[in-house]
C-alpha positions in Angstrom: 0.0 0.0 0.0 3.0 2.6 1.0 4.9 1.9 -2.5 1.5 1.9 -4.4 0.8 5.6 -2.5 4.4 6.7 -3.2 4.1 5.5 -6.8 1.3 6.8 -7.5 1.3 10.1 -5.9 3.4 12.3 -8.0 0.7 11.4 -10.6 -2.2 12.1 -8.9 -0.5 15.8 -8.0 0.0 16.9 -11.8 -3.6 15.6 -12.5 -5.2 17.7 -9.8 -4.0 20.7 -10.3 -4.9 20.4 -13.9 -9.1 19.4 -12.6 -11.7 22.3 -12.3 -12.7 22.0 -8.3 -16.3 21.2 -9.0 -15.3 18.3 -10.7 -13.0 18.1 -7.6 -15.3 17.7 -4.9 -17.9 15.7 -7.1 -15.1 13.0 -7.3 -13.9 12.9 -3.8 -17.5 13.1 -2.8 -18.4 9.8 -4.3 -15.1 8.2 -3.7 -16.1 9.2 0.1 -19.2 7.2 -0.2 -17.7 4.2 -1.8 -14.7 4.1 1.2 -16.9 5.1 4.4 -20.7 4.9 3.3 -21.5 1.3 1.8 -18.8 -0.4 4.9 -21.3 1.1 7.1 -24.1 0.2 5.4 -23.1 -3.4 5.3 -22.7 -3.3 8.9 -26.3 -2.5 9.6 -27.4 -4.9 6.4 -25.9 -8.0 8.3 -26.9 -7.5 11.3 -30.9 -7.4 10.0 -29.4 -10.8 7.8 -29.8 -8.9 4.8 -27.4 -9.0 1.4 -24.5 -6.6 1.5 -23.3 -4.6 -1.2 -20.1 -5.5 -2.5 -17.3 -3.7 -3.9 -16.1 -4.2 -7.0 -13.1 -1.6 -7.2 -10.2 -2.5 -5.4 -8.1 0.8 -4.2 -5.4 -0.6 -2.2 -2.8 -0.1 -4.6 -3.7 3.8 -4.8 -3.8 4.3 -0.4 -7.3 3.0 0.3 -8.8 5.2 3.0 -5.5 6.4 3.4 -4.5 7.5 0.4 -8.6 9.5 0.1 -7.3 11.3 3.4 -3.8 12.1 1.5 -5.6 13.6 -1.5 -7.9 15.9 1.2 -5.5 17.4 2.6 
């Protein structure tokens, strides 16, 4: 996860300064929802023994949660 942020990171810098911040925020919004939302959705979903939403985008490689927290700052 460390060597996938520190890859990726002076990337992600030249592509957001280059991103109008209404875009901006649209993006982190629903990259928010995918990271904290649906996890704590699921957590009420199985405890009624309903079917959890699962997620098909794997974002370890780019920091996960961490890497989201990276990006807003």
């Amino acid at each position: 996860m460390i060597i996938g942020m520190y890859i990726f990171l002076p990337y992600v810098a030249s592509i957001l300064h280059t991103i109008p911040s209404d875009i901006l925020l649209l993006f982190m919004t629903l990259v928010y929802g995918y990271l904290y939302i649906v996890p704590s959705i699921n957590l009420f979903l199985v405890a009624d023994g309903l079917p959890q939403f699962s997620n098909q985008l794997d974002l370890s490689y780019s920091g996960n949660v961490y890497g989201f927290c990276l990006l807003l700052g």
